[in-house]
N, C-alpha and C positions, 0 to 999 in steps of 0.2 A: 504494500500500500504506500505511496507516495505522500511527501507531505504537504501536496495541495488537496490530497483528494479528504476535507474535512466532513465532507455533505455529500448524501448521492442524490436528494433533493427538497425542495421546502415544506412538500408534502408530508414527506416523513420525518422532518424533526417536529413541525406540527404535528403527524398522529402519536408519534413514537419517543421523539425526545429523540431524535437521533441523529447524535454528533460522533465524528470520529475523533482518534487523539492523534497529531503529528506526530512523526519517531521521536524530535527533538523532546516533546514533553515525555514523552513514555522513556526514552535516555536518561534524559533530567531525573524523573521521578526516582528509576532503578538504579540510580549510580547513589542515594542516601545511603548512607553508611548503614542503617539497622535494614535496610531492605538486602544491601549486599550480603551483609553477613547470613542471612537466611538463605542468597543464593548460593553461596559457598555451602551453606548445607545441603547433601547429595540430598537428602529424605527429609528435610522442609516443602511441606506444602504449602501453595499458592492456590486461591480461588479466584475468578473474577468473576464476577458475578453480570456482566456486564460488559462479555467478551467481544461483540459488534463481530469483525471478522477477523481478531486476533492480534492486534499490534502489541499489547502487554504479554501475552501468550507466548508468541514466536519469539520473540526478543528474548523473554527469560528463557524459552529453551535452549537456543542457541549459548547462554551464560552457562545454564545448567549441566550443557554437555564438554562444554569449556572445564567445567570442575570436575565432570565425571573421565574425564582424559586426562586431567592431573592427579588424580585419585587410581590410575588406571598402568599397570607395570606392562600388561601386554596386550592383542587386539583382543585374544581371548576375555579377557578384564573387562574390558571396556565394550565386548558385546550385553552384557551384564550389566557395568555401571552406566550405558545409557538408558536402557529402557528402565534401571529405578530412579534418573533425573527426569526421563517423560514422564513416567506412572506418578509424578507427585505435580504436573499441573491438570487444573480444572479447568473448568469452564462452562457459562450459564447463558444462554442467548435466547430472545426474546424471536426473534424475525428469524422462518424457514430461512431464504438466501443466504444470508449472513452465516447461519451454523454451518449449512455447506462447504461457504468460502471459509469461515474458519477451520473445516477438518480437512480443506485443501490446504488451506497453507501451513496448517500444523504437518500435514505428513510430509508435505515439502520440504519443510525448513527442516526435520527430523532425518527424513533421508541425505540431502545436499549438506547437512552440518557431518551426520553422522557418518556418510561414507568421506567427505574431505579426509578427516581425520584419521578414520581407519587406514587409506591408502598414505596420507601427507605423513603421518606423526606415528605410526604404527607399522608402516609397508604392509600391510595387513590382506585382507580382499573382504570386502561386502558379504556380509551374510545376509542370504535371502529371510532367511528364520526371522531373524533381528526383524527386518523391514516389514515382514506381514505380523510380527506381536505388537512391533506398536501400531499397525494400521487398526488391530482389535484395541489396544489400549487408549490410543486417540479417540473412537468410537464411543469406547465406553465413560470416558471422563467429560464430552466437551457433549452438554445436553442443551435441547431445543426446551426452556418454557420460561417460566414465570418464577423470577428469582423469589420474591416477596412472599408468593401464596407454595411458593413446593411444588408446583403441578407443572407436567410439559402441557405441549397445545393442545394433547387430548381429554387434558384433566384427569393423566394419571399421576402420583406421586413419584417426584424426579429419583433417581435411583443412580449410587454412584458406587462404585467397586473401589475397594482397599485392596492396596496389592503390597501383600504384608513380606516383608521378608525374613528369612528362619534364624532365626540365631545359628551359628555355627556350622551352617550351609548357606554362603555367598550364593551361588547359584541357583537359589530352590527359591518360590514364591509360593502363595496361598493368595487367593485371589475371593475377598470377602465380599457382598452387597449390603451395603445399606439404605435406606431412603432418606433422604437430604434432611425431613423435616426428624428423625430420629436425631440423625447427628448433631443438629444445633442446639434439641432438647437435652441430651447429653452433654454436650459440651460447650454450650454458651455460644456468643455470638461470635461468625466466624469471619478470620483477616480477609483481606480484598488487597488487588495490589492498589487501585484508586483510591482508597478508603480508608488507607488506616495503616498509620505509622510502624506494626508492628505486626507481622503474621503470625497466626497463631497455630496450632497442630489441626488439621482439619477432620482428623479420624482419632482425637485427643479423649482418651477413656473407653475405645469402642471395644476393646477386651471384657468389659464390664457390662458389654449388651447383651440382655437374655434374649431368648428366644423371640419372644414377640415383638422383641422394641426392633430387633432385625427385621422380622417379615411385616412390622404395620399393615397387617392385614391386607398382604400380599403374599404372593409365593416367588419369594425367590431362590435359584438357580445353589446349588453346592458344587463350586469346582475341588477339583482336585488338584493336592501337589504336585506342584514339576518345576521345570527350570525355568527360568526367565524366556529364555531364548526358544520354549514351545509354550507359550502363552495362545500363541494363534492356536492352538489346536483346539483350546477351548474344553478342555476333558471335563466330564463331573464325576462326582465321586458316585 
């Protein structure tokens, strides 16, 4: 996204409220000292609540995989440390096109960040695995509806997956669902990178969630353990 293109027109910041942010400010904002230091953390999450079609998003990913390459001895490493830099951004969008163009440019910037790297800093080769877990991971974190009320545009309650990783197995994930309005009930109100000086855990206590407060009276899915890198495969238990 460019940084003229503020508006896509006057109809829709009238219906919508809908302004985009220049890189410069989304730059500006992400270079605050308490905002870095969370992106320097591989497994701080970031929420936007308020993703339009991704400029806060792509940017911190791009950061994120920057730290997940430092944090990262070989390309093996670093198949692994990026998709737990992807698996911890969100994202909340109100307008069908917009979510689209954000799950385009999220897998874009993920791919073209993630294989630079792999080939530049790593002589490594692209793993196809890598590229289709986080096309499911993108999928699953960046939801179409209504930040305020919990509900996507069908009026069902938004539903976001934790992708927990194992103590003492780098390589292994659990891939949990929650419903957005459990999580804030649990855990108080949650960071924004527009909004608020300071991020907070976004899945903060959710070890603590029984049964119900999981399924809110819905049925959701039981994956099984595997590895980061067969995330696409999508298994359940």
């Amino acid at each position: 996204m460019s940084d003229e293109k503020i508006i896509k027109s006057a109809d829709r910041v009238k219906n919508h409220g809908e302004v985009f942010t220049p890189k410069r400010v989304v730059d500006l904002m992400l270079d605050q000292p308490e905002i870095t230091a969370k992106i320097n953390d591989l497994h701080a999450t970031f929420l936007e609540p308020s993703a339009g079609e991704g400029a806060f998003l792509t940017e911190l990913l791009k950061r994120k995989l920057k730290v997940a390459a430092k944090q990262s001895k070989t390309a093996s490493a670093f198949n692994t440390n990026a998709l737990v830099a992807l698996s911890t951004l969100y994202g909340i969008e109100y307008l069908e096109d917009n979510v689209e163009m954000l799950v385009m440019n999220m897998m874009m910037t993920f791919t073209q960040t993630y294989s630079r790297i792999t080939v530049d800093d790593f002589k490594g080769r692209v793993n196809d695995h890598v590229l289709k877990s986080a096309q499911v991971i993108i999928r699953a974190n960046m939801a179409q509806g209504d930040t305020l009320k919990g509900i996507t545009d069908t009026g069902a309650p938004i539903v976001f997956s934790e992708w927990q990783a194992v103590n003492g197995q780098p390589s292994k994930v659990r891939r949990m669902e929650y419903t957005f309005e459990s999580i804030l009930n649990q855990s108080g109100p949650t960071g924004t990178v527009q909004h608020s000086s300071q991020q907070l855990d976004l899945f903060a206590g959710t070890e603590d969630f029984d049964d119900a407060k999981q399924e809110d009276d819905i049925s959701l899915p039981q994956y099984a353990l595997c590895k980061w890198t067969d995330i696409y495969k999508q298994e359940l238990e």
